[in-house]
N, C-alpha and C positions, 0 to 999 in steps of 0.2 A: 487588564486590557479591555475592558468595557470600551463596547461601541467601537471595537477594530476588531479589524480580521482576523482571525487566527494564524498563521503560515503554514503551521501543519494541516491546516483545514484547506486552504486555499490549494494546496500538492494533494489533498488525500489521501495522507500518510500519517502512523503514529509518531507521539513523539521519540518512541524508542528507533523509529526508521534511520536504516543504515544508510551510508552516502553513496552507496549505490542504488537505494530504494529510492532518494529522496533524486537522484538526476535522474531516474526513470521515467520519475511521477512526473517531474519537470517538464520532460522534451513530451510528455505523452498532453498536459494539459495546454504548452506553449504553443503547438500542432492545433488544441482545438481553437485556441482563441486567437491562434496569430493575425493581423488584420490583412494580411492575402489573400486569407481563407475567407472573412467576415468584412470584406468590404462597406465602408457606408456605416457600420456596425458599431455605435460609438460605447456600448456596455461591454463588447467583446474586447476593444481597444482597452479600456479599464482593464477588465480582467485579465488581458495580458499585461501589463504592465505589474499590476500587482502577484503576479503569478512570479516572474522576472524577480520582484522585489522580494519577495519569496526565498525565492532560491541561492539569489546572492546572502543573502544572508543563513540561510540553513547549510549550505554548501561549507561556509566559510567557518571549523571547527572554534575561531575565538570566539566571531561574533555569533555563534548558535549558541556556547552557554553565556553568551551576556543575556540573550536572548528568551534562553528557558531560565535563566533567574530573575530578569528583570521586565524582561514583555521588551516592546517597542520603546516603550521611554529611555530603556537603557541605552538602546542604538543610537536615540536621540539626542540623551542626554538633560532630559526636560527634569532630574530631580529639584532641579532648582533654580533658580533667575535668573537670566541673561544667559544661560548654555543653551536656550533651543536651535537645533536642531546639530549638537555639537556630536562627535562620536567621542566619547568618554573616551577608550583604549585610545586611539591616534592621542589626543589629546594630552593626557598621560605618559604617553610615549615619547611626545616630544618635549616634557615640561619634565625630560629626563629620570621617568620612573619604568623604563619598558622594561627590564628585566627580572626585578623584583618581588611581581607580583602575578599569581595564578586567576586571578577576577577582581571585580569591581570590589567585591567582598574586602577583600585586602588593603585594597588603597584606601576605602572609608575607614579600617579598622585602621590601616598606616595616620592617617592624618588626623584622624578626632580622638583616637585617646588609646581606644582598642576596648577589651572587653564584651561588646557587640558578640563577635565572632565565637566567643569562648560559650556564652548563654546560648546562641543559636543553637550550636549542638548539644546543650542538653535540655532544648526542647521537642515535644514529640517531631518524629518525623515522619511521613510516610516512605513503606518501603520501595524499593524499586521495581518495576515490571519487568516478566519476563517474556519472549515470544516461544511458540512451541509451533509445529505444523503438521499439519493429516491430509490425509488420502482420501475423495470419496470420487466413489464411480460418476460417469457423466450423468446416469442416470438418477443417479441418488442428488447429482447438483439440481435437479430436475425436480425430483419430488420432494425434497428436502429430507432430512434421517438424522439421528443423533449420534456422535460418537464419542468413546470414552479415550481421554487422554492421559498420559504419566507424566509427569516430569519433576525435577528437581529443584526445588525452592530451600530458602532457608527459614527457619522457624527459631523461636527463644528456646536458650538452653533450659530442658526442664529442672537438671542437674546445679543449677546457681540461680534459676528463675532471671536467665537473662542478665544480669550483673556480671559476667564473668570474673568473677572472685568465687574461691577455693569457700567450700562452705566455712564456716566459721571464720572467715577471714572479712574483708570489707577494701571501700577505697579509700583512700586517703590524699591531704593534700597535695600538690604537686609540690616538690619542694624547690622547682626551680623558677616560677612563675608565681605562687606562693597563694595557687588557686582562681589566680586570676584567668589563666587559659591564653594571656599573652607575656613578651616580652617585651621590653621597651629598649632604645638603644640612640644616642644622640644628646646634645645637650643645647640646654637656653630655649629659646620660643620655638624650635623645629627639633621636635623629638618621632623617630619611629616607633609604632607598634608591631608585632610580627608574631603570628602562631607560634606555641610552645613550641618547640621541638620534642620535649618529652614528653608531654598529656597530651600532644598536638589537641591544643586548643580547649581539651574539657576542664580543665583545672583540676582533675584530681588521676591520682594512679593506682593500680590494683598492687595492692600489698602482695599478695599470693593468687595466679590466676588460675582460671576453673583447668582440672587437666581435661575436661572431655571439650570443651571449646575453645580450650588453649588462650581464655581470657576475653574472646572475640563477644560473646553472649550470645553465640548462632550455631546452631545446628544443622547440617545439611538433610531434609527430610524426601520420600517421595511419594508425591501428591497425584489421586487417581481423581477426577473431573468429569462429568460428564454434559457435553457440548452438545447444544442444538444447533444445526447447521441449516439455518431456512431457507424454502424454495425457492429456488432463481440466482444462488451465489454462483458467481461465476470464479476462476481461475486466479489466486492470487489476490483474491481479497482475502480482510481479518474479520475474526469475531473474537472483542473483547472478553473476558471475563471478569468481571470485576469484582477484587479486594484477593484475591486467590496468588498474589505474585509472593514476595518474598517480604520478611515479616520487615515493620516499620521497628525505627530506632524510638527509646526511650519512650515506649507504649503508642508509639504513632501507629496509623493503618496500616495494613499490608497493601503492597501495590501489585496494580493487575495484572493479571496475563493475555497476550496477545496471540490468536488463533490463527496462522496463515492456512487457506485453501488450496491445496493442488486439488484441480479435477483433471480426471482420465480422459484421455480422448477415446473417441469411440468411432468404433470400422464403419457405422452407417452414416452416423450424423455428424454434419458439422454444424460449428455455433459460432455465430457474430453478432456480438450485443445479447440481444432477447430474440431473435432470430436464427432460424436452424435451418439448413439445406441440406438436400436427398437428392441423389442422382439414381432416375432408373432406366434402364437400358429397354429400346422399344425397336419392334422389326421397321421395314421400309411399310411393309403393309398396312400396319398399324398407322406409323405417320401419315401413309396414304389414304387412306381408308377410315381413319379414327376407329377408336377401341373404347370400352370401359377400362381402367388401370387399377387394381388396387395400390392405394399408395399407404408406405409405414409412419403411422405418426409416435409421439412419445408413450400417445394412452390407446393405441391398439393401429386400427386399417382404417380407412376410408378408402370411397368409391370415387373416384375423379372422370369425368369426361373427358377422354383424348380425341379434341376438334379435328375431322379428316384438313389433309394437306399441311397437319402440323412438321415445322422446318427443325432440322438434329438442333440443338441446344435450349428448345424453347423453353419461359421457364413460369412458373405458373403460381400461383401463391393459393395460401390455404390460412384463412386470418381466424387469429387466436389459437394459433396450434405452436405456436412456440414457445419459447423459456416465460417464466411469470419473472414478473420484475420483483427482484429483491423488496425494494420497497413498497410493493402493492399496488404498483401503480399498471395496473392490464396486463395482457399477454401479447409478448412477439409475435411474427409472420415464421409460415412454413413454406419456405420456398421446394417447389419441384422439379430439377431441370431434367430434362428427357434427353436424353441420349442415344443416339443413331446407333445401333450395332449392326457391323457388317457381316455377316458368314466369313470363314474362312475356307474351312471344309465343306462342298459343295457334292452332293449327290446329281448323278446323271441328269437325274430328273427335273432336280432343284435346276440344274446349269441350260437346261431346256427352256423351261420354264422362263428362267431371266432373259433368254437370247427373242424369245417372240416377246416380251414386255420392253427388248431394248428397240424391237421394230415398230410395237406399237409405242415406244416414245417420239419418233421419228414424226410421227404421224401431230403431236400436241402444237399446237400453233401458242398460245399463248404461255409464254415463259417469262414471265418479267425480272427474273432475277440472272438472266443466260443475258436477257437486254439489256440492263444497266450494266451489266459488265460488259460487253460488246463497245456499250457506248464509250465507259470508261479507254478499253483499249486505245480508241481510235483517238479520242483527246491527247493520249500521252503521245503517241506517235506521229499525234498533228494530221488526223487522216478526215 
């Protein structure tokens, strides 16, 4: 797929991503690029279109493994001359082969001879990924930390070295396909091919299989990993580990493992983006008056000036005190918003106190927030 986009790259999702990851990822990048949102915007317009194109097709369980065996051409159908821009399966479908076949793989092996298919699998393969998931504190999302993981892969039987045959035993021809790994069935110029049903497709069969793998050449093993989780991961992202997945067929790699992120929410902080917000609670005095405020950040207090005459919710920012971008790319905002608390329980003194502050409010001529609302009233009511 040289010089095209990935789909999985375009969603921001593995390929091992489930169909419920993969409409998540969908509606969350459709939102950014939709051109409602990006007006005038004609790169956003692209990218949603191709985000779109994306998903119908990853969504869509046939055409996602034509997809991850063949790339884009498969959908297209560009193997050859004169089918551009054809969809092979439909095509197929209607040239009355729809039930016969599990992929593209089958009909090439159906119509040119076969054999293909049989070699395929005993070349190396790599193996398949697995996803695993951890826990780390918000704060640990924060300064980043490493953690060690378990989990359950399969590995080559050491007991047959992976051949699952019985030692002293071996494979042998299939003797129903006759090693070819296909069967043929049809007669004159339109003959089918079709997977063995007995070696499905390797062309040969285990005379005697291993008893600890039961013939399979895999052993279920459990793999301990230790994961670096870098600063700034947020919720629900991965971190690869690569070759660490479950072993590859006939000496192929192993394929990777996929790290998903839960972070803990945390009583003080919230987090949006690379941006984190603190609420703290401040008297009337203080609003009125202004104060010094300690405020909490991720790497200890700062002193903040609280401006007199500040209004309940104001909200105040603190640059570079937030999440560092996974990528390296700077640090978030620390937003401040300040919070009105009112007493509930009032001392004699305290309720004295408020009652000549509510006469010397009597007294303030200039209230411009009492006026706009005043004004307000009188517009609605036509006064």
């Amino acid at each position: 797929m040289a010089g095209k986009q990935d789909y999985y790259e375009l969603l921001g999702v593995a390929k091992t991503a489930a169909p419920e990851e993969i409409k998540k990822a969908y509606k969350k990048m459709a939102m950014k690029y939709h051109p409602d949102r990006n007006p005038g915007d004609k790169e956003a317009e692209e990218k949603f279109k191709k985000v779109n194109e994306a998903y119908e097709v990853l969504s869509n369980p046939e055409k996602r493994q034509i997809y991850d065996q063949y790339g884009e051409d498969g959908l297209k159908g560009s193997f050859g001359a004169g089918a551009e821009g054809a969809d092979f399966s439909e095509m197929f479908k209607n040239a009355g082969f729809g039930g016969g076949f599990s992929n593209l793989g089958d009909i090439f092996d159906s119509m040119f001879g076969g054999g293909g298919r049989g070699r395929a699998r005993n070349m190396p393969q790599q193996g398949t990924d697995l996803i695993t998931k951890i826990i780390v504190t918000f704060k640990e999302s924060y300064t980043g930390t490493s953690k060690e993981i378990s989990f359950n892969r399969s590995s080559s039987c050491q007991f047959c070295n992976g051949t699952g045959a019985e030692s002293g035993s071996s494979r042998k021809a299939c003797p129903t396909c006759k090693g070819s790994g296909q069967v043929r069935s049809g007669n004159g110029f339109f003959s089918i091919s079709q997977t063995c049903p007995t070696c499905h497709g390797e062309g040969s069969i285990i005379e005697k299989p291993c008893t600890h793998c039961h013939g399979t050449g895999f052993l279920k093993e459990t793999k301990k990993v230790e994961v670096k989780v870098p600063a700034g991961i947020a919720d629900g992202m991965q971190i690869r580990v690569a070759g660490e997945g479950n072993s590859g067929l006939n000496g192929g790699p192993r394929g990777d493992v996929y790290v998903e992120v839960r972070v803990k929410s945390d009583e003080l902080f919230l987090r949006e983006g690379n941006d984190i917000y603190v609420e703290i609670p401040i008297t009337y005095s203080q609003a009125a008056l202004g104060d010094k405020i300690e405020v909490p950040t991720m790497d200890g207090t700062v002193e903040m000036t609280l401006p007199a005459g500040t209004q309940p919710n104001t909200k105040m920012r603190l640059k570079d005190k937030g999440f560092p971008d996974v990528h390296g790319r700077g640090k978030g905002v620390l937003y401040v918003i300040f919070k009105l608390e009112v007493p509930r329980n009032l001392s004699d003194g305290h309720k004295e106190a408020i009652m000549k502050l509510k006469e010397f409010e009597k007294e303030i001529k200039e209230r411009p927030t009492l006026k706009d609302y005043l004004e307000k009233i009188k517009k609605w009511f036509g006064k």
